[in-house]
C-alpha positions in Angstrom: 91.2 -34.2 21.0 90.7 -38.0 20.5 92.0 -38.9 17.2 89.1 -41.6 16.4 86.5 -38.7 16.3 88.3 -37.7 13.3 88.6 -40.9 12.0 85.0 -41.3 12.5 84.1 -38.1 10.5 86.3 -38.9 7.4 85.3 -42.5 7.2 81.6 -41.0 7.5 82.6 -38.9 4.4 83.9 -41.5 2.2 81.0 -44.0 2.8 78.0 -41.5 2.3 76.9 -40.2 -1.0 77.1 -36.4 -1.9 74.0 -34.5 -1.1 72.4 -33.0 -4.2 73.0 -29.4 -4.9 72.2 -26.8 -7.4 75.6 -26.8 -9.3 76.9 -23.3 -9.5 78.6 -20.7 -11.9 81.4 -20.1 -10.0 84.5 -22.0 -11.5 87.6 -22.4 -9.5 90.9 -24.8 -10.0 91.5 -28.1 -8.9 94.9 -28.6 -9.2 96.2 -25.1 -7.5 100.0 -25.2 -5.5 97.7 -22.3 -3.6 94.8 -22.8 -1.3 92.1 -22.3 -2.4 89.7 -20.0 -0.4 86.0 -19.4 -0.8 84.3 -16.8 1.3 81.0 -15.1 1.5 78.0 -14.6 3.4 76.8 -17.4 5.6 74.4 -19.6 3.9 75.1 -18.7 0.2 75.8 -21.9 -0.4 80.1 -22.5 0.4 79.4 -26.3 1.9 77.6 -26.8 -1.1 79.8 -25.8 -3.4 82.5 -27.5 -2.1 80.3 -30.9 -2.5 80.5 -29.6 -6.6 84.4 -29.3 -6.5 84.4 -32.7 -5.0 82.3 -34.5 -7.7 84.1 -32.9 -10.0 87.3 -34.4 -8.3 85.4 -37.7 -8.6 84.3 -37.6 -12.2 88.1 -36.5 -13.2 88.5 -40.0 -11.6 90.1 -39.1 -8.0 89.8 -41.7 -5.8 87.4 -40.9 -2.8 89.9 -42.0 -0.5 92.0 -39.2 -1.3 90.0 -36.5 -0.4 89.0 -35.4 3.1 85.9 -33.2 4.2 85.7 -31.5 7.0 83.3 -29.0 8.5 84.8 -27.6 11.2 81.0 -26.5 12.9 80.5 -29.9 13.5 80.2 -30.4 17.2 82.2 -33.4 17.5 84.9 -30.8 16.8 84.5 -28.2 19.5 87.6 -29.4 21.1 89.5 -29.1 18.1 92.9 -27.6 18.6 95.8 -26.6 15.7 97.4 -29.3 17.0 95.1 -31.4 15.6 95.1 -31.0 12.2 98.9 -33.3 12.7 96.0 -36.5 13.0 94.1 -35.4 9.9 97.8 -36.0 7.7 98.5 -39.1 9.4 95.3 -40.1 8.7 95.6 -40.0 5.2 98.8 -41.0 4.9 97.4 -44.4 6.8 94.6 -44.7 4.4 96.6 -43.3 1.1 100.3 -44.7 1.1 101.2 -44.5 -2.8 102.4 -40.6 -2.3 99.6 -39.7 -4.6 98.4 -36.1 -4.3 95.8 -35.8 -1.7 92.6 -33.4 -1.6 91.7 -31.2 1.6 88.6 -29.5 2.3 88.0 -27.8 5.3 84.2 -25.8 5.4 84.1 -23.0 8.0 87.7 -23.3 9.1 87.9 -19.8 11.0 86.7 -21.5 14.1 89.8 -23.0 14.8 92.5 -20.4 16.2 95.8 -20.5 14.2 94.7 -22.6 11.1 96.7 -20.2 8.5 100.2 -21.7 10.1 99.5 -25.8 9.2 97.7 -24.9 6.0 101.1 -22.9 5.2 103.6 -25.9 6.6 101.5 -28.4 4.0 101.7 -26.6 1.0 104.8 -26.0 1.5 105.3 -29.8 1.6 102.9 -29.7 -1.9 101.8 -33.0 -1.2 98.3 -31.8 -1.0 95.5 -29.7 -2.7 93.5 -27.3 -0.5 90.2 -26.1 -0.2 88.7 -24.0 2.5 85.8 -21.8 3.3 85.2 -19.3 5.5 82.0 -17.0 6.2 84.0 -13.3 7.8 85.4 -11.7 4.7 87.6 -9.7 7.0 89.3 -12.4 8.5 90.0 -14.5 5.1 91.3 -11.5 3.4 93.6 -10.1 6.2 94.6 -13.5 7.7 95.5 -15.5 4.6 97.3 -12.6 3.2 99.4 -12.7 6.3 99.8 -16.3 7.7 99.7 -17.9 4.0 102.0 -15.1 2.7 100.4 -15.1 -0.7 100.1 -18.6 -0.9 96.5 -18.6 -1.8 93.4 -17.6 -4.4 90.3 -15.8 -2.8 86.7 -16.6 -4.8 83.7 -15.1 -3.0 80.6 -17.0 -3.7 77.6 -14.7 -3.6 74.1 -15.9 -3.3 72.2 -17.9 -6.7 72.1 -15.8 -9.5 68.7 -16.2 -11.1 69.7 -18.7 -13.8 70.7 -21.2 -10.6 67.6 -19.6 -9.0 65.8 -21.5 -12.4 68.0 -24.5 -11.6 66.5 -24.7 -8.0 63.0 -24.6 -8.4 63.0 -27.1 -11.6 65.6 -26.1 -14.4 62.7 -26.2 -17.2 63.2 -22.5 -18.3 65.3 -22.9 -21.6 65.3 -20.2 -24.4 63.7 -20.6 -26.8 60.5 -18.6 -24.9 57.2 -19.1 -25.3 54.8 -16.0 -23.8 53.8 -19.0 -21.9 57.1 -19.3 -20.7 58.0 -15.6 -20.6 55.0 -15.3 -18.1 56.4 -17.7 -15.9 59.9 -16.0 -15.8 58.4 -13.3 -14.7 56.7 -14.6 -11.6 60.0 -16.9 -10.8 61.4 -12.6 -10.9 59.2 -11.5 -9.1 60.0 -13.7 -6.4 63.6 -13.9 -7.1 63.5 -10.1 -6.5 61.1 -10.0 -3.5 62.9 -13.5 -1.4 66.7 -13.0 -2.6 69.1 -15.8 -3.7 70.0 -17.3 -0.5 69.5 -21.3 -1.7 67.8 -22.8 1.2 65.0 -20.0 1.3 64.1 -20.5 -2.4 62.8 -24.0 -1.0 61.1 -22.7 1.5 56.7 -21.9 1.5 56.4 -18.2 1.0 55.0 -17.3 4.3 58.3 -19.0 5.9 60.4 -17.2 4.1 61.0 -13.7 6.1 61.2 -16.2 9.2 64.2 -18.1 7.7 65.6 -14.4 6.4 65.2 -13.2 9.8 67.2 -16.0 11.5 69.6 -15.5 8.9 70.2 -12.2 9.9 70.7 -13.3 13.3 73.5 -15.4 12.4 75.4 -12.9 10.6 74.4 -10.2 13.5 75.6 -12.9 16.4 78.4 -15.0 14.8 80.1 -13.0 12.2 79.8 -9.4 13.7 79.6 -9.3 17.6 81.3 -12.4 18.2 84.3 -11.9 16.3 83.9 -7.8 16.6 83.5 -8.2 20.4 80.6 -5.9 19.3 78.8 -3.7 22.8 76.2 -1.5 21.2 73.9 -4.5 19.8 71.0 -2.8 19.4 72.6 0.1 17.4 73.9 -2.5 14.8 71.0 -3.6 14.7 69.6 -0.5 13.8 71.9 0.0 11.0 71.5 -3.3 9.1 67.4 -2.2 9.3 67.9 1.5 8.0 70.7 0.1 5.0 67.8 -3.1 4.6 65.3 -0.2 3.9 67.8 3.0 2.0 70.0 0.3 -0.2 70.5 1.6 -4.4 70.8 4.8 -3.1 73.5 7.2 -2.2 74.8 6.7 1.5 76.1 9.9 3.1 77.8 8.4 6.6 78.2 11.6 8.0 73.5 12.3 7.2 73.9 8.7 8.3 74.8 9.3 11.5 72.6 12.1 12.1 69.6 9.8 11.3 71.2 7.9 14.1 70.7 10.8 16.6 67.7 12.1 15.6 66.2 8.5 16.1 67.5 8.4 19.7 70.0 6.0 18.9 73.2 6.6 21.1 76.4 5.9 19.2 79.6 7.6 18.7 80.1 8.7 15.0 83.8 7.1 14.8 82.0 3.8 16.7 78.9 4.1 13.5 82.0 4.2 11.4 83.3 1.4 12.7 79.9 -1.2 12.4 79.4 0.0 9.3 83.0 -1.4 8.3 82.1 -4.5 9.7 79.0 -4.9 7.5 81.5 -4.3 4.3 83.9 -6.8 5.6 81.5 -9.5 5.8 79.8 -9.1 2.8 76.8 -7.7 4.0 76.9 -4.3 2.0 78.8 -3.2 -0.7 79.4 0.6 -2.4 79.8 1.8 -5.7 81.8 4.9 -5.9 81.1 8.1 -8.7 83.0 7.8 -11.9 86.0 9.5 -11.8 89.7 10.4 -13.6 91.3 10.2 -10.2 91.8 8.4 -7.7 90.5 11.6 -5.1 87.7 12.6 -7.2 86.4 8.9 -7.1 87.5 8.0 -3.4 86.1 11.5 -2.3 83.0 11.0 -3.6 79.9 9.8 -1.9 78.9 6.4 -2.8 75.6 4.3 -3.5 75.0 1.3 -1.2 73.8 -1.9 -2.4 73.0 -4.9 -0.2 74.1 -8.4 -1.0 70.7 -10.0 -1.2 67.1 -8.3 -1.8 65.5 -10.8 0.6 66.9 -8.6 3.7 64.8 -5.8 2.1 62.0 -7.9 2.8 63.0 -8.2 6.5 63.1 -4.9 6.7 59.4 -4.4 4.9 60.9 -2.5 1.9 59.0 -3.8 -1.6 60.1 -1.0 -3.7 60.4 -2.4 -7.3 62.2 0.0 -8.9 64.9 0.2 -6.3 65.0 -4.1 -6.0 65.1 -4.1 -9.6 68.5 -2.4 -9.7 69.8 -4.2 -6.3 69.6 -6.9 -8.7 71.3 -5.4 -11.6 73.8 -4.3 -8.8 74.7 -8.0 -7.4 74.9 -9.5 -11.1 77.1 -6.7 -12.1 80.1 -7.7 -9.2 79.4 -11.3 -9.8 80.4 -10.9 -13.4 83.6 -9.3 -11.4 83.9 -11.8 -9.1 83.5 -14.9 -11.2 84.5 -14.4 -14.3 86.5 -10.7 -14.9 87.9 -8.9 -12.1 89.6 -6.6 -14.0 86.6 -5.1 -14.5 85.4 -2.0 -12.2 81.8 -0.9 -11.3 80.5 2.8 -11.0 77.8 5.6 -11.4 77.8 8.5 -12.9 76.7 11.9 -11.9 77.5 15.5 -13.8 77.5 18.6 -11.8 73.9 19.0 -13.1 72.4 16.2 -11.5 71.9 13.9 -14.4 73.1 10.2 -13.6 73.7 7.2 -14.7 73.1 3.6 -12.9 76.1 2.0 -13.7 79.3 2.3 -15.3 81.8 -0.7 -16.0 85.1 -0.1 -17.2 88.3 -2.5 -17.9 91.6 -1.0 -17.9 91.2 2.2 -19.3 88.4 2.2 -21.2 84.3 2.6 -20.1 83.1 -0.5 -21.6 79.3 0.2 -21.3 76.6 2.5 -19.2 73.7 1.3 -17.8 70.4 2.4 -17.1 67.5 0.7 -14.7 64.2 1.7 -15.2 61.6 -0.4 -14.0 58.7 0.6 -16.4 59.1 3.0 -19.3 55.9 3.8 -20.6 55.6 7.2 -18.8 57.3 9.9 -22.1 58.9 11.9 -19.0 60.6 8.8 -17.6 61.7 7.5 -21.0 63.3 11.5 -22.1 65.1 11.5 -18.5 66.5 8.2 -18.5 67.7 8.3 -22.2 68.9 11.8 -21.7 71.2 11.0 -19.0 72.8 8.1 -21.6 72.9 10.5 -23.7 75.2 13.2 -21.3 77.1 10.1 -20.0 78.1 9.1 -23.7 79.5 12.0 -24.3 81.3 12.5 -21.6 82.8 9.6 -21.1 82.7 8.1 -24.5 80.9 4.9 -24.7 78.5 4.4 -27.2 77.0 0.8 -25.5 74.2 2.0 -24.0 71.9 0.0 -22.1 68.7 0.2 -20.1 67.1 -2.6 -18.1 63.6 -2.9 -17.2 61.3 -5.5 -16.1 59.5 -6.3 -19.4 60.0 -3.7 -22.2 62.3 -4.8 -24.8 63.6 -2.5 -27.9 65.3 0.0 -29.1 65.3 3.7 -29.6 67.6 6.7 -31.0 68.5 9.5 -29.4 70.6 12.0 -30.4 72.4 9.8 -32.4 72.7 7.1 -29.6 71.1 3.6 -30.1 70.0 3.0 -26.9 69.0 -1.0 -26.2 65.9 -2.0 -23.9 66.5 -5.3 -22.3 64.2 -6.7 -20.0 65.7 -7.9 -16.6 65.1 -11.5 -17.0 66.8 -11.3 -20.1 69.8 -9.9 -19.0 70.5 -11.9 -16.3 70.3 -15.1 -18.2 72.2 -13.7 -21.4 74.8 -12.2 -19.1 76.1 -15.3 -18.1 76.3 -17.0 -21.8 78.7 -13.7 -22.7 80.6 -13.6 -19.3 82.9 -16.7 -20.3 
């Protein structure tokens, strides 16, 4: 393509100011010999954060001029060829000749065909920094680790958590609270839980909300599944993201899976149901917990609970179950701790031959590290003995006295059978998790 349409999009970067943006948890490196990947769903916020690394670049005192943004769905770029990336060097070089370390960030660069060869060729070179995003999990985690040959470090940014939820709507919420303030939490929850974290739909009027979802799902259906899938049955995947939208936080049997399939007059091969349902994991869409085990067949073997990435595609799907959102949540902050800040750490449930379970498990190495509990209201007696119990069975079994149940609003503590058993509420959590994560 002609090289003064890229000349034309980095000048048009280094004169305009950075958009504002809702800075993020997620803390990556600036000065890495590796590239630097981002991945995750499509609009979770990856341009975004990129803007952050930048000012950060900026504020570290980086010259402007030696950093180059490029979002590679701009439609100037749709003749963009591998080729081309040879003009963005020369480029620089033309603009930057003191041999200083240069800054590349290239936002949505799957669409161009062979990118993992340059971005190997210049950091071999290490002349540059690189940063790129890319919105098929798939394709960033089977492609780097082939073309870059381990020349790279993956962060997945998932949608806001609810402290940068606070941060969008107006950042006021500060411990310590008021009841004033502890009511208001809980109606920013409420609507945390019932719309997701996706950042441009927490701006949005309520009633335009499951619209912009909607669309949303759309994009993910059309450009991260059939287009790069090549996907036939449409209407069957679509099925499928509508029946895990509805069933998530609970245990997913493929195999009763696909008989829901046929006896809802949906046509599709089991291997083929297999296959979509894949896809769904490899974007991002859906992820599983497996049972605790002590092996790797016992846990592998077992069936597993499905959690979707963001509650507000419950709401497409006309699910409002509390109780079940509440721990979708609890699910999502859980493997963001992982992703962000400790990935040695794994995620569970727990289930004894007997039928009593547990929510969550999260172990580090070798050792079960604490075992959680969601409840969303605990004043029924029966609900608090079989919640507690279940701690109770799981602490003994797999010896862990941190014990933890999360509801919406009860806070305390009780005793039982020699456990202390703590009663957080979820808004709580969510916002203390982060202060212990780093």
């Amino acid at each position: 393509m002609e090289g003064h349409i890229i000349e034309e999009i980095i000048e048009e970067f280094e004169k305009d100011p950075l958009p504002k943006f809702i800075k993020r948890e997620l803390d990556i490196p600036l000065n890495s010999t590796r590239a630097v990947t981002i991945i995750g769903l499509r609009r979770s916020g990856k341009t975004f954060y990129l803007y952050q690394t930048i000012e950060k670049l900026l504020n570290e005192g980086i010259d402007k001029s030696r950093i180059i943004y490029i979002n590679f769905e701009d439609e100037r770029l749709l003749d963009f060829k591998t080729e081309d990336f040879t003009k963005i060097i020369e480029l620089y070089h033309k603009r930057n000749q003191d041999g200083k370390i240069g800054y590349l960030f290239f936002d949505e660069i799957q669409n161009i065909r062979g990118w993992e060869t340059f971005i190997r060729r210049i950091l071999e070179k290490g002349k540059f920094r690189i940063f790129i995003t890319g919105s098929s999990a798939k394709l960033l985690s089977a492609e780097i680790a082939t073309g870059l040959r381990g020349r790279s470090l993956s962060f997945h940014l998932l949608p806001l958590s609810f402290k940068e939820f606070l941060a969008l709507r107006d950042g006021k919420h500060k411990a310590p609270f008021t009841e004033k303030g502890k009511g208001a939490l809980g109606k920013l929850l409420e609507e945390y839980m019932a719309f997701g974290g996706f950042p441009e739909v927490g701006t949005f009027e309520k009633e335009l909300r499951i619209r912009l979802l909607s669309d949303y799902l759309d994009m993910i259906i059309y450009r991260d599944i059939v287009e790069r899938y090549e996907v036939k049955r449409l209407n069957a995947l679509k099925f499928l993201i509508k029946t895990l939208s509805a069933n998530y936080a609970k245990e997913l049997s493929l195999r009763k899976l696909y008989n829901f399939f046929v006896s809802s007059g949906k046509r599709l091969g089991k291997s083929k149901l297999y296959e979509y349902f894949s896809y769904l994991e490899d974007i991002g869409f859906v992820f599983l917990l497996r049972k605790f085990g002590y092996g790797i067949r016992e846990t592998e073997g077992s069936i597993p609970k499905a959690y979707i990435s963001d509650t507000g595609f419950a709401a497409v799907a006309g699910d409002a179950d509390r109780s079940r959102l509440l721990e979708n949540i609890v699910a999502q902050e859980l493997l963001r701790k992982r992703y962000y800040w400790n990935p040695l750490e794994e995620i569970f449930y727990w289930k004894d031959i007997n039928g009593w379970e547990v929510d969550f498990v999260v172990k580090e190495k070798r050792d079960v590290k604490q075992i959680i509990q969601v409840v969303y209201a605990v004043s029924d007696p029966n609900t608090m003995e079989r919640e507690t119990r279940s701690l109770v069975k799981a602490s003994k079994e797999l010896k862990c006295s941190n014990a933890l149940v999360i509801t919406f609003d009860y806070e305390g503590r009780k005793n039982k059978d020699d456990l202390d058993i703590a009663f957080v509420p979820l808004w709580k959590w969510l916002l203390e998790s982060h202060e212990t994560s780093h």
